[in-house]
N, C-alpha and C positions, 0 to 999 in steps of 0.2 A: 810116604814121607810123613812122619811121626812128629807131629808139636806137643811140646811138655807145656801142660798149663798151667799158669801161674796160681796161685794162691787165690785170688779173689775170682779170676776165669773159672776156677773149678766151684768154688763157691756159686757162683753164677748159675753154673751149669746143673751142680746139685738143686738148687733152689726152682729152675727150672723144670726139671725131674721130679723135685716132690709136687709142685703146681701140678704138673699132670697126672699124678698119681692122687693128690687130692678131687682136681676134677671129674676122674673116673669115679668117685664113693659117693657123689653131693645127692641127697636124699630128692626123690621126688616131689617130699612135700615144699620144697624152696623154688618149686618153679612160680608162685605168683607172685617170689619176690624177682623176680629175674628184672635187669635194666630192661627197659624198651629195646624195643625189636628197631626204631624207627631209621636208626641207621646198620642195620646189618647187610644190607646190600653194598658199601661200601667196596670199594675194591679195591683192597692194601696191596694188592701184587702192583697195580698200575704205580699207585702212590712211589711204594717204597724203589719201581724202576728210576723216578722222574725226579732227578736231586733235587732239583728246586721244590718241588712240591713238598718232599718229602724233608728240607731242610726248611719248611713252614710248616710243618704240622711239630715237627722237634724244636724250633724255637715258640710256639704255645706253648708247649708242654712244660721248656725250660723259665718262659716266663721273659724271654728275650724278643718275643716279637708278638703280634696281635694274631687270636685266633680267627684264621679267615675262613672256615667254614663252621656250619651250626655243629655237623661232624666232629671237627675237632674240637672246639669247645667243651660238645657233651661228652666226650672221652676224655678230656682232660680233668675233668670234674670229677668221673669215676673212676680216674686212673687209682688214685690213692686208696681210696680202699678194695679195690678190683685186687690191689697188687696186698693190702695186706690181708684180705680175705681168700686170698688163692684165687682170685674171682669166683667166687663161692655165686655169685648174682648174676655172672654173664650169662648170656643166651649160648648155645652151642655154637653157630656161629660169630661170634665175637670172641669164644675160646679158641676160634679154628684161626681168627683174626689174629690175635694175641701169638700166637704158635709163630705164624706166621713172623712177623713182627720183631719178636725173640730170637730168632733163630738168624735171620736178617742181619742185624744188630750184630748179633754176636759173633756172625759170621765176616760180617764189613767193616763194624763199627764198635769194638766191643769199649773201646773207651768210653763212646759216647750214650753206651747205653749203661755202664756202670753209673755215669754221672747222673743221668738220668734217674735210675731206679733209686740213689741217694738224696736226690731232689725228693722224688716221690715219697720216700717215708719219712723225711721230712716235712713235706703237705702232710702226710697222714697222722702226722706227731700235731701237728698246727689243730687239724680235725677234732683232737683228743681220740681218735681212730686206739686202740691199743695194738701194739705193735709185737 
């Protein structure tokens, strides 16, 4: 069973592609700028099974509800330029997070994660992040 994806779906999915393809080249010297490790133990498969959970860490993200863990907080801070640096700074596992996450999204929720990712470069334009 074949789905035709729409314009901005493929777009998505391209941008997703190059992220990976850029995180495979990221020079060794950028490892001591890498975000902290302090939540890399996280564990996005539980999150993203458990709706409610997971429709609190996307209303922090969105700016529609309080970030109720330090977790989400601190990833919502770095989301913006995670996302417009390719995550050039995440930790390997926070790239495997990310993956994760993306993939989720696009696979359950793909609206909601477009809306998202246009919030976020939005944050990242507020930043002066260059985009």
């Amino acid at each position: 069973m074949s789905k035709k994806l729409v314009p901005s779906m493929r777009f998505l999915v391209f941008a997703v592609a190059a992220l990976l393809v850029v995180m495979s080249t990221i020079d060794a010297a950028d490892e001591d700028k890498k975000y902290s490790d302090a939540y890399d133990d996280l564990d996005v498969d539980v999150i993203l099974k458990d709706d409610a959970e997971r429709d609190r860490y996307y209303a922090c993200f969105m700016d529609t509800g309080p970030c109720h863990t330090a977790a989400a907080h601190f990833f919502k801070n770095k989301a913006p330029e995670a996302i417009i640096t390719a995550c050039k700074y995440c930790t390997k596992k926070q790239l495997e997070m990310f993956e994760k996450i993306v993939s989720w999204y696009v696979d359950n929720k793909s609206q909601d994660w477009n809306i998202l990712i246009e919030k976020t470069i939005q944050d990242a334009k507020k930043k002066g992040l260059k985009i």
